[in-house]
C-alpha positions in Angstrom: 17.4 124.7 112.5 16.0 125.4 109.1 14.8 129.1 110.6 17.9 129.3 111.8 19.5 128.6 108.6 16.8 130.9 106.5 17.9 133.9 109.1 21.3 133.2 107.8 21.0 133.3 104.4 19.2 136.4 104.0 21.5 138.2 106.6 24.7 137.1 104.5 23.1 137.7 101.2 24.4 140.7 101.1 22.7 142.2 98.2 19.6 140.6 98.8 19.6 138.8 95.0 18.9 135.4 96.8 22.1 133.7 96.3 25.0 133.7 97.9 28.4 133.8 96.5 32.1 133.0 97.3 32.4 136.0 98.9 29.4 136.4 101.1 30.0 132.4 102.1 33.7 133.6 103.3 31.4 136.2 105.7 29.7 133.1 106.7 32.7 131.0 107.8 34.9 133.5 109.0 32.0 134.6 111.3 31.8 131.1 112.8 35.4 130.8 113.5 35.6 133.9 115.5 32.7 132.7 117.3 34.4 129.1 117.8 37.1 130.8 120.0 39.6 128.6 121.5 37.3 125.5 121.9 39.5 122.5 120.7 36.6 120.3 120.0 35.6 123.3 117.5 38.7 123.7 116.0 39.0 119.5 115.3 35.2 119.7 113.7 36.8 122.6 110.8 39.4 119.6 110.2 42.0 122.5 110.9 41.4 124.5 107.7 41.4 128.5 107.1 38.6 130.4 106.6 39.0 131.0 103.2 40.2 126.8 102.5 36.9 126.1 104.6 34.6 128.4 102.6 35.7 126.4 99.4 34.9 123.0 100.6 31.6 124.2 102.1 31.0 126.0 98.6 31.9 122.9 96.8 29.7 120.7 98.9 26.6 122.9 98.9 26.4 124.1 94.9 24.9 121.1 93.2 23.7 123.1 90.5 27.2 123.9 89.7 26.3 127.8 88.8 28.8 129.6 91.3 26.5 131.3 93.6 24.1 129.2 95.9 20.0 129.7 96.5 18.2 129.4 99.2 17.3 125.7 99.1 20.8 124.8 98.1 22.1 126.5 101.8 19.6 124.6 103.6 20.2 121.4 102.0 23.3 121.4 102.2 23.6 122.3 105.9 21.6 119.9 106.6 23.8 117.5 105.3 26.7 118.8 106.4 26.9 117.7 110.0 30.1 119.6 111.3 28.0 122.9 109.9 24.9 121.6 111.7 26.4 121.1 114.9 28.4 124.0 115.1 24.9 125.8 114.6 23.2 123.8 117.3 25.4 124.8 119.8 25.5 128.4 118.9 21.4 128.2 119.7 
């Protein structure tokens, strides 16, 4: 998973600064809701939230230093910990 997770990171860090922002975690989520489809299981593990109300919380959860963009170790933490994200990933292996 933590591959996984690293491949992730650098392809949604956009401009390849080593943090992700807002924005490039909104490419993130949105990309895993389209790939959800119209799985009810999937849509109950998102708790029913938009992309954008989903990118907030996941933001919220995975910034610990509280600086507005997240690093590398910060993603991989907090997917880790975040077990909706970490399943949703499993399956998509």
């Amino acid at each position: 998973m933590e591959q996984k997770l690293k491949w992730a990171f650098s392809i949604y860090d956009v401009n390849g600064d080593g943090y992700i922002t807002k924005q490039e975690m909104f490419r993130i989520v949105d990309a895993l809701y389209r790939t959800m489809g119209d799985n009810p299981e999937d849509e109950q593990a998102w708790e029913e939230l938009t992309p954008e109300e989903r990118t907030l919380k996941v933001f919220h959860r995975f910034d610990t230093n509280k600086d507005g963009v997240l690093s590398l170790q910060e993603f991989i933490e907090g997917a880790r910990n975040d077990k909706t994200l970490a399943l949703i990933l499993e399956k998509k292996e």
